[in-house]
C-alpha positions, 0 to 999 in steps of 0.5 A: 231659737227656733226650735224653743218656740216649738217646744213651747207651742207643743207644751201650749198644744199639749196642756190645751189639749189636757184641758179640753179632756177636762185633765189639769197638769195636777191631775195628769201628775196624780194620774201618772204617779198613781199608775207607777205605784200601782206597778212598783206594788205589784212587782214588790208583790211577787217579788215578797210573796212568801213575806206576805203570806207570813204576814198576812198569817200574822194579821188575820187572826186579829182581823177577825177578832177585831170583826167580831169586836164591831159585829158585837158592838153593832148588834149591842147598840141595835138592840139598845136602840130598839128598847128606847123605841120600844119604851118611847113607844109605849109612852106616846100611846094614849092608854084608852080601854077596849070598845065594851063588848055586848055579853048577851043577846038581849044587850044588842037589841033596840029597846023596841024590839025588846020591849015586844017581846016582853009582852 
């Protein structure tokens, strides 16, 4: 019996302890299953190289092909966004002519001024 109540009060300190780190019981089980995959795939790893390499061989080039699939697609839809910017531009401009710019020396000269020289 005694020693039911000290397993029980460890079990107690422990999960405490987990949650004053901040570390549920789900959290610490995700943490422990995640670090045992991580070396059951890296034993696997070594133990398949060769089927990995074969494999990975077998997979780039439908890789690269789907890359440059996307890279297509994105360019293409890039360029389709900045001609309806273009157009869209184009259209909210308001179509006002040039300032008319004076053609001879006389035209930017004051009437007065003008009119002196005259006589």
């Amino acid at each position: 019996m005694l020693s039911d109540g000290i397993i029980l009060n460890a079990d107690s300190k422990t999960s405490g302890d987990m949650e004053a780190m901040g570390m549920s019981k789900g959290t610490m089980l995700a943490l422990l299953v995640g670090i045992v995959l991580f070396v059951v795939g890296i034993v696997l790893l070594l133990v398949w190289w060769g089927d990995f390499l074969v494999v990975l061989k077998g997979a780039l080039g439908p890789m690269l092909a789907l890359g440059g699939v996307l890279i297509v697609a994105i360019a293409w839809s890039e360029y389709q966004a900045a001609k309806e910017m273009e157009r869209l531009t184009a259209q909210t401009q308001p179509t006002t002519p040039p300032p008319a710019q004076p053609t001879t020396p006389s035209e930017t000269k004051p009437a007065e001024e003008q009119a002196t020289q005259q006589q």
